[in-house]
C-alpha positions in Angstrom: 108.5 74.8 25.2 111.4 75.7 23.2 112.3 72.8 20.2 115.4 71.5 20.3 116.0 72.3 24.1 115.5 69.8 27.3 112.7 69.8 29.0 114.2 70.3 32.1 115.6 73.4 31.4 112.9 75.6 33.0 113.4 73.9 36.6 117.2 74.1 36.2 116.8 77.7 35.5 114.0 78.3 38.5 116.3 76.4 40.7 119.1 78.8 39.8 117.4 81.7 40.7 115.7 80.3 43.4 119.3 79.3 44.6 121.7 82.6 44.3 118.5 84.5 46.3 118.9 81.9 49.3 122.7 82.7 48.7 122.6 86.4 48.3 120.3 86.4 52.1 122.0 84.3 53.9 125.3 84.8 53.3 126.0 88.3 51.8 122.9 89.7 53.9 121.3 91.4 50.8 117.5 92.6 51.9 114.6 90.4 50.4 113.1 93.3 48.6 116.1 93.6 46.5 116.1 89.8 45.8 112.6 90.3 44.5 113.8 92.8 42.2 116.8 90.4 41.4 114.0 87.6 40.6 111.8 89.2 38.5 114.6 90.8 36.2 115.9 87.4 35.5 112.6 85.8 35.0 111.9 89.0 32.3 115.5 88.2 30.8 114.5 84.3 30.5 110.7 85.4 29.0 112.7 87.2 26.4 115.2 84.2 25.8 112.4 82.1 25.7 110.1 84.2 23.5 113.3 84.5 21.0 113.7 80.7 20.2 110.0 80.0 20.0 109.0 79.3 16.6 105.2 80.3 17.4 105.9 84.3 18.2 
């Protein structure tokens, strides 16, 4: 985990995604196959935040 950060950040930011795909379905009737797309671009965006403020990489 990232020093200096909460722990809780992960499951804010899984919770995020997790909500704007349930958004982007059911209200603006975007296919699920693009959501997955959507999804794993943002979880390759975080990996990259992530990997930037470890001290360990």
């Amino acid at each position: 985990m990232s020093s200096g950060k909460s722990p809780y950040t992960d499951v804010v930011v899984f919770l995020a995604v997790l909500v704007a795909g349930v958004v982007l379905v059911a209200i603006a009737h975007v296919p699920v196959g693009a959501i997955a797309e959507f999804a794993v671009g943002l979880s390759a965006l975080y990996m990259a935040y992530k990997q930037k403020d470890d001290p360990n990489s």
